[in-house]
N, C-alpha and C positions, 0 to 999 in steps of 0.2 A: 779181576780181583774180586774175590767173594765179597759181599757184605758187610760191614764194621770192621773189618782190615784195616789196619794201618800202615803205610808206606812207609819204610825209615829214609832217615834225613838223608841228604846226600842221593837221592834215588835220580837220572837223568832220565831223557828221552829215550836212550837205547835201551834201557830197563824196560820202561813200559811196551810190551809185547803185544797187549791184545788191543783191539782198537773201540775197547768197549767196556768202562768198567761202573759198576752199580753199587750205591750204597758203601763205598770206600772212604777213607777218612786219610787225608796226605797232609803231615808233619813237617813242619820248616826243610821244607826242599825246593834244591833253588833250582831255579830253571830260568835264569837270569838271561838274555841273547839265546836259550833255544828256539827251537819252529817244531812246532805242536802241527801236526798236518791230521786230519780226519779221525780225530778219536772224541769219542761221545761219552759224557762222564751224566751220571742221572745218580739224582740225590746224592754226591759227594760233598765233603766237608775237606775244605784247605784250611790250613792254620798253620799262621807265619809262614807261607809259603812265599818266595820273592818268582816274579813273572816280566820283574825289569828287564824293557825293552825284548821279550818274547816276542815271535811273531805265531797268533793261533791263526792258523788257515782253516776253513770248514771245519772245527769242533765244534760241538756244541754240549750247552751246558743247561741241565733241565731239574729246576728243584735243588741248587747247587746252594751252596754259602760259602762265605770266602769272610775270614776273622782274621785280624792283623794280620794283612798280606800286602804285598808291596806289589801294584800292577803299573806302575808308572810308565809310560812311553810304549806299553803293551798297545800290539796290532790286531785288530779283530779284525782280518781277511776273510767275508764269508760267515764269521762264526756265529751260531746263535745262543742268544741266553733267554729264556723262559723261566719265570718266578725265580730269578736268580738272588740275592742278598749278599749285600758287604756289608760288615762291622768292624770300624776302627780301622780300615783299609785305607793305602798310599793310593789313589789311581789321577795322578797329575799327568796331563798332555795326551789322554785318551781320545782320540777320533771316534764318536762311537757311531759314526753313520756309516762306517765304515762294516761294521756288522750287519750279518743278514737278518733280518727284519723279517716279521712273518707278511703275507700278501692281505692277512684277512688280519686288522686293526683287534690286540688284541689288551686290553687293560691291567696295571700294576704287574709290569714283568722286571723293575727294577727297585731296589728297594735298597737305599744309603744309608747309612747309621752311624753319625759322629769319622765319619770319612775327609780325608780331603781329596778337591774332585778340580782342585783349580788349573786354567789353563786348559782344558775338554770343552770338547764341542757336539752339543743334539740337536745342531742344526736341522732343521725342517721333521724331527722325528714325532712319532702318535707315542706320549709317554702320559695318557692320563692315567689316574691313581699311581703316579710316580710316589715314592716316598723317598724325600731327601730330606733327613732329619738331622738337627744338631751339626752338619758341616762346615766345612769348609768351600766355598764355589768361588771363591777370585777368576775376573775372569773369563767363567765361564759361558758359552755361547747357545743362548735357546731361540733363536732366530730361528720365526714361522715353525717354532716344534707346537703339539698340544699338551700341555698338560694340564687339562682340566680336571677338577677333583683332584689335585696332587695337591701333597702335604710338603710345605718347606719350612718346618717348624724350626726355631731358634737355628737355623742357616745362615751366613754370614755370604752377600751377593756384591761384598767389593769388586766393581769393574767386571761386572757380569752382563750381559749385552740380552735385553727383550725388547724385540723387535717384531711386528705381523705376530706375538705369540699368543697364543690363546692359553688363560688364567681362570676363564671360567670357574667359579667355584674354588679356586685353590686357596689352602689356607698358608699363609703368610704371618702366621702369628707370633711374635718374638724373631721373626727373621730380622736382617741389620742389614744394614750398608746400598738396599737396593736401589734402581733410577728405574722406573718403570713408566713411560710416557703413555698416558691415558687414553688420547689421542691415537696412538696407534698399536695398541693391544686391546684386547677383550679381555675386561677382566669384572665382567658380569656376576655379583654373588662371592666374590673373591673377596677372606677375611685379611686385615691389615692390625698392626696393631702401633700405636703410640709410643716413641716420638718420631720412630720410622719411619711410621704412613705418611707423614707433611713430605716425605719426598714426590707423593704425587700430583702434588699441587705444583713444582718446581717445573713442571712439563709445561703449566697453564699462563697465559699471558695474563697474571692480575699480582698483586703485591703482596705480602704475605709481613704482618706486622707486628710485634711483640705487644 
């Protein structure tokens, strides 16, 4: 697909011919339960695209964005994403370790914007300069991930599980709802912000008093 082309609605898997398209821009098309197998999308834009319950095998996606798109229960077999972006995006019950991962640790490849991300798991993944801004994360599972230098600004971490996770540096500012045990995360330089942050003291064996 040439450059700034538009895909009209309704466009499937059998549509898409070539296994390679650049600079393409795809309009409320659903690919709800497809299987996306080796097609490589660079610098494309989705909007209102639904990817519910899709399975992407080996695609990858490089410089991509994704604006009110619905990825919920979407399989990342293989696939990669590199400075990828969502805005305003559905992506509940994502496995994302499930994605291939590059071998050399690479920073800020993920970038959330007013999304909800609840139910997902980055267990054990290197996501410093993560940005997961204004979300939604119930939930969600950062067990032994890094996200050091990551932004989790005005984020909402109902029933979100940090564990072995490294916080170094991350800001946490206006984030809500979090339980982050002291004890056993790093979270060296990491900003908090009030009435929040007294969740960190709820880790510590001492009384805490009005």
């Amino acid at each position: 697909m040439k450059p700034g082309k538009v895909a009209e609605a309704g466009m499937s898997k059998t549509t898409l011919e070539a296994s390679e398209y650049s600079g393409a821009v795809f309009e409320k098309i659903d690919w709800s339960g497809a299987d996306l197998q080796g097609i490589s999308f660079y610098e494309c834009r989705f909007v209102k695209c639904s990817f519910t319950d899709a399975t992407l095998s080996q695609c990858r996606f490089d410089n991509c964005r994704f604006e009110g798109c619905n990825l919920s229960l979407a399989k990342l077999r293989g696939s990669s994403l590199r400075e990828v972006s969502f805005s305003s995006c559905k992506l509940v019950g994502i496995d994302w370790t499930a994605a291939r991962w590059p071998s050399v640790a690479l920073s800020g490849q993920l970038r959330f914007e007013e999304c909800l991300l609840n139910s997902s798991s980055f267990f054990g993944l290197f996501l410093q300069e993560l940005k997961m801004e204004a979300c939604q994360a119930h939930d969600v599972d950062f067990t032994e991930a890094d996200c050091g230098h990551a932004s989790f600004l005005q984020t909402d971490f109902s029933g979100a599980t940090f564990h072995q996770s490294k916080l170094v540096k991350a800001d946490f500012s206006d984030a809500t709802n979090y339980v982050i045990d002291v004890r056993t995360n790093k979270i060296n330089g990491a900003r908090f912000s009030l009435p929040d942050a007294v969740n960190l003291l709820r880790s510590l064996d001492i009384e805490i008093v009005d």
